[in-house]
C-alpha positions, 0 to 999 in steps of 0.5 A: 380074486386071484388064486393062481388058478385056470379058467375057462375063456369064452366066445360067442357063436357067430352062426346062431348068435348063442353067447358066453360059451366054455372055450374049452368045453364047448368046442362047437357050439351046443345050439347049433353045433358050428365050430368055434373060432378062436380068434373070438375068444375072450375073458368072463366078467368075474362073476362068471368065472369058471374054472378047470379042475387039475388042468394039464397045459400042452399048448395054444391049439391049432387051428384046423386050416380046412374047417377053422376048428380049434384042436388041442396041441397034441393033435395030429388030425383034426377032430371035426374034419379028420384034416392033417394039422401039419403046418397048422397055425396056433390061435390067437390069444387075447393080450394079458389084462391087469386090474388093480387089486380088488377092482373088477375087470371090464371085459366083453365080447368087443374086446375081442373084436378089437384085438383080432382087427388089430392083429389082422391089420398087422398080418397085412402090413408084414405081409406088404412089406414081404413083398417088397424088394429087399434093402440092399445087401452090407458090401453090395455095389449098390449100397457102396455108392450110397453110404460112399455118397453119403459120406462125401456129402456129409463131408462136403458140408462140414468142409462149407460150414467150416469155410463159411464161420472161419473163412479169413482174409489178409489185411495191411495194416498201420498201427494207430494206437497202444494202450495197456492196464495192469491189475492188483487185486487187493484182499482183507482178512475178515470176520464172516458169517456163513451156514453149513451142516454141523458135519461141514463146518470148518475146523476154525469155524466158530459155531453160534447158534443151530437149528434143525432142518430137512437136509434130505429124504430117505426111501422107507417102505409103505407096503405092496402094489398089487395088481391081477393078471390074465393070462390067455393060455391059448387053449381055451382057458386063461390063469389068473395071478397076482402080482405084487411089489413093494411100495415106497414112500419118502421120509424127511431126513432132518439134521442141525445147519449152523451159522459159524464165523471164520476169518477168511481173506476177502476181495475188497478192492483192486489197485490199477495202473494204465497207459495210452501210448507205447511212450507210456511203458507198462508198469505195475500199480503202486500198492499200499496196503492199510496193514500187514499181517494175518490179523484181522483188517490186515490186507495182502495182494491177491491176483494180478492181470494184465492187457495189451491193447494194440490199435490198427487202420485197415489200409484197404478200408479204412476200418479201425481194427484192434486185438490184444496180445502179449507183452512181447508183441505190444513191444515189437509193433512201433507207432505208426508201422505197417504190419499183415494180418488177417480177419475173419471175413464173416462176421468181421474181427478176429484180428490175431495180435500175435500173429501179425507180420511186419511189411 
């Protein structure tokens, strides 16, 4: 149950091994009479519960350092060895534990053993790394030289990885060859069949039939998710407290997908010409359309497209090279003259056919 009330922690006497004492009431240990070391505290199993009536919170208690006795906050002197608290450090406090709501809480003595292994081990490391000599200061010589050299080897390698994938070199050329197509995309207008939301259909869409489907899904609430939380106060008792948020389910959202016919302008088929030769100049297709019109079976020209393919032997290697540009360049470039270019080393290729130069 999780009331919003206090509770007391317990802990263990280590001296005569007496178990489950009151944190807060039992500040040494009624067997024996050894102080209690905070750092064992941890929280009861439910049914152990014991809380505290009107309990004022002032703070984690301070640890004596002469003694290790747990005292309150508002302390100025210890009340077992009469040692000054100043500089005191405040107790540990167990992590804060969540259970699902009405499930019991599996808790024991270990649990505080792990915690407290598991904040000494991290005492030390801070501790190590204390001693160790400093990063160097933002504007120190020292680190200057670092992020200098850093950046020149980041630089270094950008300038490598450049030379390495664009890397060109000259090459004298003769031209071999010309060729060249040219494209005519032709559409029809048709009748067809396509499906969207009703909400979608085009406006000279014909409806022919629907039916409903799920088209999305819409977040609805489904009630809470609660939890129970401990709180370890640090002085000897802990708050317990749920905590609940609202949970969410998904609910289909169904709407009408319909099947609709609209007449819409459709690639069917494409008129090309070509040529082989710079004899051959570059014309466009001669088109003839079945019919015209918006009606439909009525046909129209579409896009066009257009490549000028230009053939050259590396004098040097022998290599047969080739790229395509523009009209203007296929033109300049006469059969069999001798032209500079330049090719990518890696990889090879990347002949430029615009950027050619006469000899």
């Amino acid at each position: 149950m999780s009331d919003g009330k206090t509770y007391e922690m317990m802990w263990d006497c280590g001296a005569c091994g007496t178990q489950k004492l009151l944190a807060m009431t039992h500040k040494h240990c009624p067997s024996c009479g050894s102080p209690q070391d905070p750092n064992w505290r941890f929280f009861p199993p439910e049914d152990e519960k014991v809380a505290v009536e009107d309990h004022s919170f002032v703070g984690k208690d301070l640890v004596c350092d002469a003694c290790g006795s747990p005292c309150s906050a508002q302390a100025t002197f210890c009340p077992s060895c009469g040692a000054d608290l100043a500089g005191a450090s405040a107790a540990l406090t167990r992590e804060d534990q969540l259970a699902d709501d009405g499930a019991a809480f599996s808790v024991d003595d270990a649990d505080a053993a792990r915690e407290e292994h598991k904040q000494r081990r991290k005492a030390e490391r801070a501790a190590k790394i204390a001693v160790h000599e400093p990063p160097p200061e933002a504007g120190s010589k020292k680190g200057l030289v670092f992020g200098v050299l850093g950046a020149g080897a980041l630089m270094a390698f950008v300038v490598c990885l450049g030379v390495f994938f664009f890397w060109q070199k000259d090459v004298s050329l003769v031209n071999t060859g010309h060729a060249w197509s040219r494209t005519i995309q032709i559409e029809e207008l048709k009748t067809v069949t396509k499906s969207a939301w009703q909400d979608e259909v085009p406006r000279k869409g014909k409806v022919v039939s629907c039916t409903s489907e799920k088209r999305s899904t819409q977040k609805v609430a489904d009630g809470e998710e609660c939890k129970t939380r401990r709180k370890d106060n640090g002085d000897g008792t802990f708050s317990e407290k749920k905590e609940c948020k609202p949970k969410y389910k998904s609910k289909p959202v169904y709407d009408d997908k319909c099947k609709y016919k609209i007449d819409e302008w459709v690639a069917s088929r494409k008129a090309k010409a070509a040529g082989k030769s710079y004899k051959d100049a570059p014309s466009w297709p001669d088109v003839r359309l079945k019919k015209k019109g918006s009606c439909v079976g009525c046909e129209r020209e579409g896009d066009r497209s257009e490549t000028y393919t230009l053939t050259f032997k590396d004098s040097g290697s022998g290599e047969t090279l080739s790229c395509d540009g523009s009209l203007k360049k296929w033109k300049q470039v006469k059969p069999k003259t001798k032209w500079k270019g330049s090719v990518r080393v890696v990889g090879g290729g990347g002949l430029d056919c615009d950027g050619l130069k006469p000899l």
